[in-house]
C-alpha positions in Angstrom: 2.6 -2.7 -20.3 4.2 -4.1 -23.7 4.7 -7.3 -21.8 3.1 -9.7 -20.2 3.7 -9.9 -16.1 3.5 -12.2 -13.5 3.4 -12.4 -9.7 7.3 -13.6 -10.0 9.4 -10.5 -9.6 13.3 -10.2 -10.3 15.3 -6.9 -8.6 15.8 -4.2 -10.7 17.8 -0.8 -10.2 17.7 1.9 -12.7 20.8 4.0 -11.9 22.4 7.5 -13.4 25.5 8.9 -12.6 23.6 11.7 -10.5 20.9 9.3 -8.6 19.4 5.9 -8.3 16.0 6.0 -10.0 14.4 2.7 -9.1 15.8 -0.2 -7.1 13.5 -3.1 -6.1 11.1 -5.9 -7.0 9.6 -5.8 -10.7 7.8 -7.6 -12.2 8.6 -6.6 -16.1 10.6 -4.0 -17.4 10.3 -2.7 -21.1 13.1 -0.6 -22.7 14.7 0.4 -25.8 17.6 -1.8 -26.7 19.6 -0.8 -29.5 18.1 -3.7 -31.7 14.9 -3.2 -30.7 12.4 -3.1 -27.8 13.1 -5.4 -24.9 10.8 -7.0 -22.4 11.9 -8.7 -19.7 10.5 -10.7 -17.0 11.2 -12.9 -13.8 13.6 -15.5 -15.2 15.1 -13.9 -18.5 17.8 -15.3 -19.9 21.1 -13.4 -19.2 22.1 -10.9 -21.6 24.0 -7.4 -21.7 22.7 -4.8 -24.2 23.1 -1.2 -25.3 20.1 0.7 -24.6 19.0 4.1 -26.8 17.4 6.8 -26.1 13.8 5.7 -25.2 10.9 5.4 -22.7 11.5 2.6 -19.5 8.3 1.1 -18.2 8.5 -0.6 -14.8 5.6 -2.7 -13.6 6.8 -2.4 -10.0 3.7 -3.5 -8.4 0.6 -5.5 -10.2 -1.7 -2.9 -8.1 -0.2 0.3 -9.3 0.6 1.7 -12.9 3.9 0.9 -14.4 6.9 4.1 -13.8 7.7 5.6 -16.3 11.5 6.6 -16.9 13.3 8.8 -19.8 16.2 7.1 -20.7 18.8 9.2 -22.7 21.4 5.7 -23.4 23.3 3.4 -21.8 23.9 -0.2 -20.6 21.3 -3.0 -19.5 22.7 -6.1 -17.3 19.8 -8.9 -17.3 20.6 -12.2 -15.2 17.6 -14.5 -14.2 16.8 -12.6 -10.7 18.8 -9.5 -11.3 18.3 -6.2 -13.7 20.5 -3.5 -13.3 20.4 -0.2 -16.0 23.3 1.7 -15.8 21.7 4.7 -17.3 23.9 7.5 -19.0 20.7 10.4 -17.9 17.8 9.5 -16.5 14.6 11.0 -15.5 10.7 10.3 -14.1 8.4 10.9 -16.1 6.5 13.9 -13.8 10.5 15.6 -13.7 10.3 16.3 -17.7 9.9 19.6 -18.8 7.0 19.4 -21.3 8.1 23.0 -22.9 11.7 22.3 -22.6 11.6 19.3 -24.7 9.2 20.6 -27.2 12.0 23.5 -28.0 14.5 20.9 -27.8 12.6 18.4 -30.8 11.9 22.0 -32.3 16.3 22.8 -32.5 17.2 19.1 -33.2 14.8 19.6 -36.4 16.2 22.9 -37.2 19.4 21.7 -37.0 18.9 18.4 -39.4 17.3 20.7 -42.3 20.6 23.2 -41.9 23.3 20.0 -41.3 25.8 20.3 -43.6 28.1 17.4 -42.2 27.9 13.4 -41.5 28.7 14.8 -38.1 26.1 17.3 -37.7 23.7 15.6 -39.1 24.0 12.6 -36.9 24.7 14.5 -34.0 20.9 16.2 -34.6 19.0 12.9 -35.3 20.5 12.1 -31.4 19.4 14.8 -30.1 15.5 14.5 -32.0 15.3 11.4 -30.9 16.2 12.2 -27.1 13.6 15.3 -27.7 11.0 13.0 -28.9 11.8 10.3 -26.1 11.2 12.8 -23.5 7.7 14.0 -25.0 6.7 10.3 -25.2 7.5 9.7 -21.4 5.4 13.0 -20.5 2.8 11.6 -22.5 2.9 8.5 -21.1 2.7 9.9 -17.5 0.1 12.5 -18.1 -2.4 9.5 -19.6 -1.7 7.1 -16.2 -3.0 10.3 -14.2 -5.8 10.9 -15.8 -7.1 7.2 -14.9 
């Protein structure tokens, strides 16, 4: 994990609109904030941040490898005990579509070279970087099995 943990733990739920994803003790959490990476442990000063599209890591349990969520955007809540990610998509790492995102990073790419608009253009760098997002979670969960 990106950051340090300890035995403390603080209660975190990852929810989408379609599901809740993870809900219960943690002991870190990393995730892309929208200035940056953020790491947060038991005790965190309170803060509410946009997150981007990006790879969550949960260190659930200090005996078990750290989950590994896609995260397409959103909202992060941190207060001292409490972490809630209100999560616009979300998805496990092992639910990801290996082929699916590759043709997705594959169109987002197309469609940057071919943009023609602010819009378009824009609206393609999204979409690569949710591709790309995607690819690094099935990444990241296909190296914890192989340990």
């Amino acid at each position: 994990m990106a950051i340090g943990v300890t035995n403390n733990t603080f209660q975190l739920s990852v929810v989408s609109a379609e599901r809740t994803l993870y809900s219960g003790p943690a002991h870190g959490l990393a995730i892309a904030g929208a200035d940056g990476e953020l790491g947060i442990r038991p005790g965190h000063s309170p803060l509410i941040s946009k997150i981007k599209p990006g790879v969550a890591r949960i260190a659930g349990s200090l005996n078990k490898p750290e989950e590994i969520l896609y995260i397409s955007g959103g909202l992060v809540e941190v207060q001292p005990d409490t972490v809630t990610v209100l999560a616009d998509t979300a998805l496990h790492g092992t639910e990801i579509d290996k082929a699916r995102a590759q043709a997705a990073r594959k169109t987002a790419e197309e469609n940057i070279r071919k943009a023609s608009g602010e819009l378009s253009f824009s609206q393609a760098q999204i979409e690569l970087t949710k591709a790309l997002a995607q690819l690094r979670a099935v990444e990241l969960t296909s190296r914890q099995r192989q340990r």
